[in-house]
Structures are given as C-alpha cells and as structure tokens.
C-alpha positions, 0 to 999 in steps of 0.5 A: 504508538507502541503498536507502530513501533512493534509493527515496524521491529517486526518487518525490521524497518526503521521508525523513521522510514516510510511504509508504504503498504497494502494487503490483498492476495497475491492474485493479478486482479490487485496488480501489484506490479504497480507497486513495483513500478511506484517503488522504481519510480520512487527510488530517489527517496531513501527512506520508503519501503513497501510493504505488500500483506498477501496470501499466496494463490496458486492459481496466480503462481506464474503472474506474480512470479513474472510480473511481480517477483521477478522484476522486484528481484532484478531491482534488488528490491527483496534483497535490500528490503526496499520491498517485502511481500509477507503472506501473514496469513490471518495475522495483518494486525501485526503489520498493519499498524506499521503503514504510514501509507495505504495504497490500493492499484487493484483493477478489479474490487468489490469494496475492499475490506482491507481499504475499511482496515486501513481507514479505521487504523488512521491511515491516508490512502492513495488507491485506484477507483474501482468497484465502490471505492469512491464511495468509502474514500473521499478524494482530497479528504482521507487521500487521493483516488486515481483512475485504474482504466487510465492507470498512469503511475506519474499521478499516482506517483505525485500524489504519493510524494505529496504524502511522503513529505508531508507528515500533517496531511497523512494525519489529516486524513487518517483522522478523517478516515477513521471517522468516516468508517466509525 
C-alpha cells in the first residue's frame, strides 16, 4: 500500500484519482494514440489520468511526435498532467504500482512482458487481442479483451468506465490475475 502511495507522489497524482496506465516503447506497433483517444473520450471523468512507461526510439521519432504528442499537447493534456509519458528507462517498479488500471492497444505483440507485470502486480486489464494475449488474460476475469483488427474506442471506452466506477471489480481481477501468473 506504501508502494501505491509512493508511486503516485512520484508521478504527482492524487491518491484518490485514477491511473490508467500502460508500458511499451514509444513505437507505433503499440498505438498509443488510442490512449489519446481514451482520454479525450473519457474527459468528462475528472479524476483519471494516464500514464504511458516507454523509451524513446528514434527510429519512431516522427510517428509519436505526429500521432502521439502532438495531439495530447493540443488537448492540453501534457500541460495539465491528465497525460504523462515517462521514459523510465529500467525503473518501471517506480511507477507501476501507481496503476489502478493496465491498458494495452498494441497492434502487434508477442506476449507482452509488461501484461505479465501488471498481472502479477494485481492489476484489472483492458487490452487488445493480439499476439497470445488471449491466452494470459481471461476475458471477464482478470479485465476485458477487445479486437485490435476492429479496434473500436466506444467498447474500449465502456469497458474502462466499468472499471472506473467500480472499485471491487478492479480488485476481483487484479487478485484473479496475480493468480493466473504465479
């Protein structure tokens, strides 16, 4: 509980607003201008921020400046801090138990180590269904597991909100996620 605490003091977050996080480079396989999107979308709900844990690639440099920061700049997201993206280099224990909820919109994936970590930490999960993800998360049981070929943002929206305004099922499962990876 103290980790929780010190996790969110450092990202300067209330202990009573929401994270919505996620970790993955900041390449455009892992489309975090979904995560963009969800925030827009969500902006009604005042007590959510988002959090995104990736490295900086070059290689990825204009994508995420064009389809990423850009767009959260012009919403003012950055400024206000409803949205930080922190290169925390090998240093994701710092944040991650700040997470309320672990949100993965990659289009492309293996089985993403940082799904397993935030499984393991307890954590309820909205993600897309790539690669073996189906296989690790149980839709209905450690979160929601929406299409990444038929992306639609209202789904992954209403599964979120769910989420949001209930604090029992986000523990439900976290508890059955850290099971299923142990």
């Amino acid at each position: 509980h103290s980790q929780k605490k010190n996790a969110k003091k450092l990202l300067s977050i209330n202990k009573n607003e929401i994270v919505i996080g996620t970790i993955g480079n900041q390449v455009s396989s892992k489309s975090h201008e979904r995560i963009i999107s969800l925030a827009k979308k969500l902006h009604n709900y005042k007590n959510l921020r988002f959090v995104i844990l990736g490295g900086f690639i070059k290689s990825n440099q204009a994508y995420y400046y064009e389809k990423v920061l850009e767009p959260a700049n012009k919403l003012g997201f950055i400024k206000n801090k409803k949205l930080q993206i922190i290169d925390c280099k090998d240093k994701v224990n710092n944040y991650l138990p700040a997470f309320d909820i672990f949100v993965l919109t990659s289009k492309y994936e293996g089985l993403p180590i940082a799904l397993v970590e935030a499984m393991a930490a307890g954590l309820s999960v909205v993600s897309t269904d790539v690669g073996s993800i189906k296989n690790a998360l149980k839709n209905n049981t450690g979160g929601y597991v929406v299409s990444s070929e038929n992306f639609d943002i209202n789904v992954f929206a209403k599964l979120l909100i769910k989420l949001i305004k209930n604090k029992n099922l986000r523990k439900k499962f976290g508890i059955n996620n850290n099971i299923i990876v142990r």
